[in-house]
N, C-alpha and C positions, 0 to 999 in steps of 0.2 A: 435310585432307579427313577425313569422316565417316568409322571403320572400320565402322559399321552404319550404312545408309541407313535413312529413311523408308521408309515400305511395306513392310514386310518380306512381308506376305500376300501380295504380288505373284510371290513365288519361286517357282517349280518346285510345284505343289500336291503335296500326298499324302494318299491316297486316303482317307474319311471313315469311320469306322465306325459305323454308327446302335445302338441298345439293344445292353446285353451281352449276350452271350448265357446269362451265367450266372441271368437273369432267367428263372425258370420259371413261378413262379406269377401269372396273368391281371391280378392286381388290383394287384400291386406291379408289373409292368411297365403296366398303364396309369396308374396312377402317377406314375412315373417318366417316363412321356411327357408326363403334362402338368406336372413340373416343370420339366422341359428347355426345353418350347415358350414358358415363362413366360420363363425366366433368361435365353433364347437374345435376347429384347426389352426385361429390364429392365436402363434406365441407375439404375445404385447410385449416389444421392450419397453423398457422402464422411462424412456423418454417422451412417449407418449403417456401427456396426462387425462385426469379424469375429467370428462364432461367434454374434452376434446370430440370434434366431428370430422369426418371423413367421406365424400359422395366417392362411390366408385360406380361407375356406366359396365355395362357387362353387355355382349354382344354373345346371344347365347345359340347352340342347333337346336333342334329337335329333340328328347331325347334328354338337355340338360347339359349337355357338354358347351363349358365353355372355349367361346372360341376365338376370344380377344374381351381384355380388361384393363380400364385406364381411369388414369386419378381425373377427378373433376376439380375444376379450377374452386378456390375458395377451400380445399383440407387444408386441417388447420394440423395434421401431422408434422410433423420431420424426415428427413430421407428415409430414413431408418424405418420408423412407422409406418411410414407410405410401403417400403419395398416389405415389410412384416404381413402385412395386409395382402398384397397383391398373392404372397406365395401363397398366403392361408386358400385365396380362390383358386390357385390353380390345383390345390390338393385337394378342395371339395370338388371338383368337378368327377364325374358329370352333375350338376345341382338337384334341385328337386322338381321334380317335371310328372312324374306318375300321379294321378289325381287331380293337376294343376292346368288339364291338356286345354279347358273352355278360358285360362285369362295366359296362358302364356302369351313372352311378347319377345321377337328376337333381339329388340333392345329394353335394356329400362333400369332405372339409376336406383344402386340400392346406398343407404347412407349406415355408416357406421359409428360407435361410438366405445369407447375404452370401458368394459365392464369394469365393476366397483367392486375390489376387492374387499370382504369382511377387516374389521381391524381384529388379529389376533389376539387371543387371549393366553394368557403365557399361564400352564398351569402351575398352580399351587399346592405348595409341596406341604405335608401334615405334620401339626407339631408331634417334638419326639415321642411324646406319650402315647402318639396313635398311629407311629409308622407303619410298626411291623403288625399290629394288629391290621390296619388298612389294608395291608399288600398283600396279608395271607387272604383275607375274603377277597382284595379284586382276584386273584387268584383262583381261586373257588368258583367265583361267579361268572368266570371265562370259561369253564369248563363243560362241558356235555354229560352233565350227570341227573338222575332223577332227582324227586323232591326229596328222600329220605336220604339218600346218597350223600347231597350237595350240603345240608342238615349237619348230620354227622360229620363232614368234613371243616366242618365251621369251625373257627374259634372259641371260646367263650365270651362275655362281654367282661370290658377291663374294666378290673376292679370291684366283679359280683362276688356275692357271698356264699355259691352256690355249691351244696354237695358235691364232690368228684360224682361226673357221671347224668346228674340230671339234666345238663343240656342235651345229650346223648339220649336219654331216656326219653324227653319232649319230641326229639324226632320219629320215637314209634308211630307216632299221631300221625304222619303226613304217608305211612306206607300207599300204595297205591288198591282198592278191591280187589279183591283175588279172583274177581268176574265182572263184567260190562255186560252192560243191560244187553247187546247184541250177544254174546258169548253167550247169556241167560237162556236170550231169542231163542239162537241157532241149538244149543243142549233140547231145548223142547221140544223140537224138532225131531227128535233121534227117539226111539224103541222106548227107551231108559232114563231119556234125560231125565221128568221129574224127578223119580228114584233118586238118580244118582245127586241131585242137586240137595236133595234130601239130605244124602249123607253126609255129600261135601260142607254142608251150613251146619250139619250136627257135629259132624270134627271139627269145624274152626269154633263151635261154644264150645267144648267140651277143652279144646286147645288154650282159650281163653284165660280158663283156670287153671289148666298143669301146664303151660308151657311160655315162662315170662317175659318170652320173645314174641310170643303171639298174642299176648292183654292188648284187648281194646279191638282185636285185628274182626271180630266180630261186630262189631257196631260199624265199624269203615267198610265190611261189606253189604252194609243195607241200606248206607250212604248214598247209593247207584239210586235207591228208590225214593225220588225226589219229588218234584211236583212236576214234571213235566207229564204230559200224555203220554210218553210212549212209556215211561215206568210202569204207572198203573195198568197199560195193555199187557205188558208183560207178567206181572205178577198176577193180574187176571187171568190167564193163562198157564202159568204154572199152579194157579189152585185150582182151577179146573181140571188140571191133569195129576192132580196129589190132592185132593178135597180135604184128604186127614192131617193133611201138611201145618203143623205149629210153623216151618219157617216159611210155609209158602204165607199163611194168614198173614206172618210178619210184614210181610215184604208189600202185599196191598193194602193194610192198616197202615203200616208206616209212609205208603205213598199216598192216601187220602189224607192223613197228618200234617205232611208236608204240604201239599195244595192247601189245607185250613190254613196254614203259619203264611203261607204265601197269600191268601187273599184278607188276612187281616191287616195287613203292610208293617212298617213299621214305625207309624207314630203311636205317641200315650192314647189308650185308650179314649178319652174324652174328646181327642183329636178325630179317631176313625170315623167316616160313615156307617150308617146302621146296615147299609146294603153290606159292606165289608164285613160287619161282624157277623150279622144273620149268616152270609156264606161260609163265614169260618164256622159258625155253631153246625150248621146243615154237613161238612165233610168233616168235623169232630166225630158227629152221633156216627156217621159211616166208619171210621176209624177207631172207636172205642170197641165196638163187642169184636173184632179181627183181633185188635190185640188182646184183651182179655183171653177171648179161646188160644190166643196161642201161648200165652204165660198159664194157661190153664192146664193144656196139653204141656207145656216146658216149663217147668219152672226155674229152671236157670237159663232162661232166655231174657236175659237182662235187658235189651233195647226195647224189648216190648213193655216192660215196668216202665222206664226211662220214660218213653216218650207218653206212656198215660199218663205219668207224674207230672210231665208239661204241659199237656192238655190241661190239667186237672187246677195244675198254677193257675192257668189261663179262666176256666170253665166252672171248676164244681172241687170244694177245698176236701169233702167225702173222698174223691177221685184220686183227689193228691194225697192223701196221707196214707189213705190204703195203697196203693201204688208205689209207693215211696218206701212202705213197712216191707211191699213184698222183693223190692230190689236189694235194701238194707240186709234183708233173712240171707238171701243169696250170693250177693253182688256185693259188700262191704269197700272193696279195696278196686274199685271201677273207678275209671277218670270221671267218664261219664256220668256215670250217678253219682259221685259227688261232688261234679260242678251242677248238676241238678240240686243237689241241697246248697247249697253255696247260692246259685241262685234264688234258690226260695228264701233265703236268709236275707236277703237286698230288701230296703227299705219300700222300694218301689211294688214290690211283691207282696209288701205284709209284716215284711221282717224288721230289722233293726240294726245298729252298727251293733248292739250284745250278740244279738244275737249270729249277725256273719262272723265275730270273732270265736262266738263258740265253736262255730262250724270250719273255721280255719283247725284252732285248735284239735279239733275232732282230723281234721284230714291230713293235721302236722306229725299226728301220733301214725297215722298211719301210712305215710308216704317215706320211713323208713324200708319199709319192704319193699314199696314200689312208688320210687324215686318219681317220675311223672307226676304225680301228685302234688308233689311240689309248689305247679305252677299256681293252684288254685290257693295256696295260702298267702298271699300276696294282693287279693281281690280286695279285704277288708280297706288295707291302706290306702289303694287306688282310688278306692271306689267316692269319695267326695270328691276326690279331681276328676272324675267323670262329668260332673255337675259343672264345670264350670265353663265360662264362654271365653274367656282369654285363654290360650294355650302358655302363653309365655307366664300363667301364675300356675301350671298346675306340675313343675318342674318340679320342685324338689319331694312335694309326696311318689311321685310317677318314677322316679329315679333310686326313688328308697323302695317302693316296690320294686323293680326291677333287677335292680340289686340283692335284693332276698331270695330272688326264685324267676325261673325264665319263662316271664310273663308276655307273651307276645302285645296283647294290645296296651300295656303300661310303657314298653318299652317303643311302641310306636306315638305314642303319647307324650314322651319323657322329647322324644326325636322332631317331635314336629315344635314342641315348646321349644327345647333349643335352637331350633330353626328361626324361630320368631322371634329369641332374641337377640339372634346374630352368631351365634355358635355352632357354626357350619361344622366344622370336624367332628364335633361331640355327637352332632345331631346325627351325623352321617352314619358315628357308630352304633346310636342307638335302632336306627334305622332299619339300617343294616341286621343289626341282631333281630328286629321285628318279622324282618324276609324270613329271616332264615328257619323262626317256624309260620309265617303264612306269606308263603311264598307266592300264592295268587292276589294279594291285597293291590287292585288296582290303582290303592290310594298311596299306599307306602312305596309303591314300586314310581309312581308321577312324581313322588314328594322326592325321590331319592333321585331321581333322573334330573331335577330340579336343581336339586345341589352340586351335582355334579357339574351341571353344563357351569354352575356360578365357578366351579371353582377349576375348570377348566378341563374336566374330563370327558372329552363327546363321546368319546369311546364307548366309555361304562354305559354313560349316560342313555346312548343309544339302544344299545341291548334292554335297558330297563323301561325305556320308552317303549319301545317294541312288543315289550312282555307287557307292559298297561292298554296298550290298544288293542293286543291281542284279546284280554280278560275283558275288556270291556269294549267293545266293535262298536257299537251303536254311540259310544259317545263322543261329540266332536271335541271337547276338552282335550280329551284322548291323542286324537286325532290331529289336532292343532298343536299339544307338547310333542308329539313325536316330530312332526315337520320342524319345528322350534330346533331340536337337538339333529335331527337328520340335516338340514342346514347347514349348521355348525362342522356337523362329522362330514360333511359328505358333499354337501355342495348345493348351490339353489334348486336344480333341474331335481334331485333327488326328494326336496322337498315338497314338490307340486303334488305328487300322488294322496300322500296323507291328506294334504290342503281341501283337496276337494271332495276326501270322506266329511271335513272339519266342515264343510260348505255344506250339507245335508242335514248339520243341526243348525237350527233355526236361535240355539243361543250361542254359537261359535262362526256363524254366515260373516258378518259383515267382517270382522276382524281376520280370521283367515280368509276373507276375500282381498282384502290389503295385503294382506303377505306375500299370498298367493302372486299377484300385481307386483309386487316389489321382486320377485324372484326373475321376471321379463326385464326390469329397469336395470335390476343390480346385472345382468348380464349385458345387459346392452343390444339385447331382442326388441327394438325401437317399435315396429310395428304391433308386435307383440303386446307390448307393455301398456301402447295408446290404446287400443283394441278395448284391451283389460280396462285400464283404468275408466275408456268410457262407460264401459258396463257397469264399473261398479261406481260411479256416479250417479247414474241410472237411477241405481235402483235402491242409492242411499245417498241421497243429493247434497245433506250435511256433512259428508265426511272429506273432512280437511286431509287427511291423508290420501285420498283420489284425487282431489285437486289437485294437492301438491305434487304427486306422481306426474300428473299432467302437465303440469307445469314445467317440471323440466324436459320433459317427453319433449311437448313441442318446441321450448327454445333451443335444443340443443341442435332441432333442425330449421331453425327461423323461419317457425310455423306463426305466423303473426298472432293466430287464434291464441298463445300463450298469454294476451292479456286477458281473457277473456277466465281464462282458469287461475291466473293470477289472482285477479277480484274475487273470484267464489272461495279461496283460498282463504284471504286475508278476511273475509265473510263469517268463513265457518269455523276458523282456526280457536282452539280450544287447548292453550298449551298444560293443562291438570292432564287430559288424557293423549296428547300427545307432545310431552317437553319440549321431544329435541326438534319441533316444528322452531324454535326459537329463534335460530340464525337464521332459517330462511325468510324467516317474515319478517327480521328485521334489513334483511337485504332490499327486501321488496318494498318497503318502508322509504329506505331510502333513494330506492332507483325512484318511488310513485314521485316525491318529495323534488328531486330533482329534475324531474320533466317543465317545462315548460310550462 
């Protein structure tokens, strides 16, 4: 089977961006629109080459209809070329004239150039140990299914050790709340709603324990109650309308929780600011007596033990033990509370490698019942490859966990190691198996879109792209891989939209402003492209990749000004971060050398 189908334009669209914005001045952006409207209909035969130029004069109405076009002495076309060109204008007409009414002109010479087709990349097909495993998740991961769904439909990873059943079992984890914080809203709203929310959060504990289809489905519903503001308004409001509510306390304990875990961030302790920690201590003490009174009022309200045993790691070891004693009484066979022991066993918490293997041991005995458990006994193995700053040395413990029990972050671990040292297919699969239980990880889903585009799938690649930038909007990283693979899949113009979210972080600006610029060039949007690259010379005057943009820009219309960017070129040229600058500057090398 094909690793890239036919149609690739057929995929997920993404979103278009029309003129740069870098285009200021009236007359190079109408310009630039009527070379676009031309390029966007002309089929190039193959006899016209790259870097080849072509003046065509256009005699235009009112309106934008053309109304006579003729080759300008000096194309450096062939018949063929020349009459390729001519029809592409007569099917863009009428041209672009709306917006354009203060510089149109009834004559005026626009110049063309053979846009630069990508060099294909031919994909690569997986060795046999990983075909069919491959082609049943690309499969999968084409599909329109939720995260629990798509989970289940997974494969195994090849070659685990794993129970029949507990990769199945790890997908209960990813079910969806069985309420959204607006569903919460709108119930409060109603006669009843406290009430009935009452109830509803008392059958899913109570479901918890008798029904092995709904373990854990209790804690994924208080999940909704996060550190955002509007959680806490809400739960502040369903206890105002249930005061006696053990789930209503839950749910604003566990949202003041959440805001402490969030404003402590996540470096070591020693690292934090004292302002950070003071405000975690200050939405702690708010968070402690909520949950207490509602493990008071429930005592088989397990998340509310849970998350005081976390505090309690964090805060006050009294907090944790007793907290901990009282989920153990209740809660024995919880994912949750026993990767809360699991974690209190880590070194970095007070624990010990004895003591995380007791506590594997302790969750191995009981993850016979309930398989999910599984995943936590595979922590102890991993957990020194945690520690380390080479990915490429922390393989083969990450791999042996993985293999034990389906560990999502060992097996994204084992995947990015193999990435780094060159073991594309393996990494892909272990990757992949990482998705498939955290299927939000905007890291694993970049790193996997990554492999892809290397090994020729823009496809895949793109969809996963798309899902990283979704998860993470604000990052230009983000934002700059998706244009990278939408490129690839789709085409330059397609790529310009991402480009210019990439352009809004200040540590992705300069580099997807080059791309951005290179997507005008490689088409052959002449005015376009010089426009661009003046800007971003501008406003990053070292960057040899704007020179060089320029540089052909103008010679290819013998714009004399081309030596002028030549020299800043050969100036700032830096071939560590830009290689393949190589042949052209020893072009230029040569032509300086030979002048006179």
């Amino acid at each position: 089977m094909a690793w890239v189908l036919a149609g690739i334009a057929a995929a997920s669209a993404v979103p278009v961006a029309q003129a740069p914005p870098t285009i200021k001045d009236p007359q190079v952006s109408y310009t630039a629109a009527l070379q676009a409207a031309v390029l966007a209909r002309w089929q190039v035969p193959a006899s016209v080459r790259a870097g080849d130029m072509c003046a065509i004069k256009l005699t235009l109405l009112p309106g934008g209809e053309v109304f006579s076009a003729t080759v300008q002495p000096g194309c450096e076309f062939d018949v063929q070329g020349r009459e390729a060109l001519l029809a592409a204008v007569r099917q863009a007409s009428p041209l672009p004239y709306r917006g354009h009414e203060a510089v149109f002109q009834r004559e005026t010479v626009v110049r063309f150039v053979r846009p630069v087709a990508p060099a294909p990349i031919a994909p690569i097909k997986p060795p046999a140990q990983f075909q069919e495993h491959l082609l049943q998740v690309r499969a999968i991961e084409a599909q329109p299914l939720d995260e629990e769904a798509r989970c289940r439909a997974y494969p195994d990873l090849p070659g685990s050790e794993w129970p029949e059943g507990a990769g199945k079992a790890r997908c209960l984890l990813l079910r969806a709340p069985i309420l959204s914080l607006d569903d919460i809203d709108t119930q409060l709203g109603t006669s009843k709603g406290a009430a009935d929310l009452d109830r509803r959060f008392r059958a899913l504990m109570q479901a918890h324990y008798d029904d092995p289809a709904q373990r854990e489905q209790i804690f994924i519903a208080y999940s909704i109650f996060d550190a955002d503001p509007k959680a806490e308004r809400v739960a502040r409001r369903w206890l105002e309308q249930s005061p006696g509510s053990a789930f209503a306390r839950m749910a604003l304990g566990d949202a003041y929780a959440r805001q402490g875990w969030k404003a402590r961030g996540t470096q070591w302790a020693s690292e934090t600011p004292d302002a950070q920690m003071e405000r975690m201590g200050s939405l702690f003490q708010r968070a402690v007596p909520l949950l207490a009174e509602a493990l008071e009022k429930e005592a088989r309200l397990s998340p509310a033990c849970e998350q005081l045993a976390a505090i309690g790691r964090m805060s006050s070891d009294q907090l944790q033990r007793w907290a901990m004693g009282e989920c153990l009484k209740v809660d024995a066979q919880s994912f949750f509370v026993l990767e809360e022991v699991m974690t209190q066993a880590e070194p970095r918490w007070g624990g010990s490698a004895d003591a995380m293997r007791a506590a594997a041991a302790l969750i191995a005995a009981r993850a016979q019942q309930s398989p999910v458990l599984l995943t936590l006994t595979a922590v102890p193995i991993g957990y020194e490859a945690d520690m380390a700053d080479d990915w490429s040395e922390i393989v083969p413990d990450t791999v042996a966990a993985s293999l034990k029990a389906p560990n999502a972050g060992y097996m994204a671990r084992a995947g990015r190691g193999m990435y780094a040292q060159g073991d594309r297919w393996r990494g892909l699969a272990y990757v992949s198996q990482a998705l498939r239980f955290h299927p939000g990880d905007d890291d694993e889903l970049a790193l996997r879109a990554e492999i892809l585009l290397e090994l020729g799938d823009a496809e895949w690649a793109l969809r996963d792209a798309q899902r990283a930038a979704a998860v993470a909007p604000a990052s230009g990283r983000r934002h700059y891989l998706l244009a990278r693979v939408a490129r690839r899949a789709l085409g330059e113009r397609e790529a310009r939209a991402p480009l210019l979210q990439a352009m809004e972080d200040a540590d992705t600006r300069e580099r997807a402003y080059e791309l951005y610029c290179q997507t005008y060039s490689m088409l052959g949007e002449l005015a376009a492209a010089e426009a661009c690259t003046q800007a971003l010379v501008a406003e990053f005057p070292r960057n040899a990749e704007g020179w060089r943009m320029m540089a052909w820009v103008r010679g290819v219309q013998d714009d004399p000004a081309q030596a002028l960017a030549v020299e800043q070129f050969m100036k700032y040229q830096d071939l560590d971060r830009w290689p393949h600058h190589a042949r052209d500057l020893e072009r230029y090398r040569r032509l300086k050398s030979a002048q006179p």
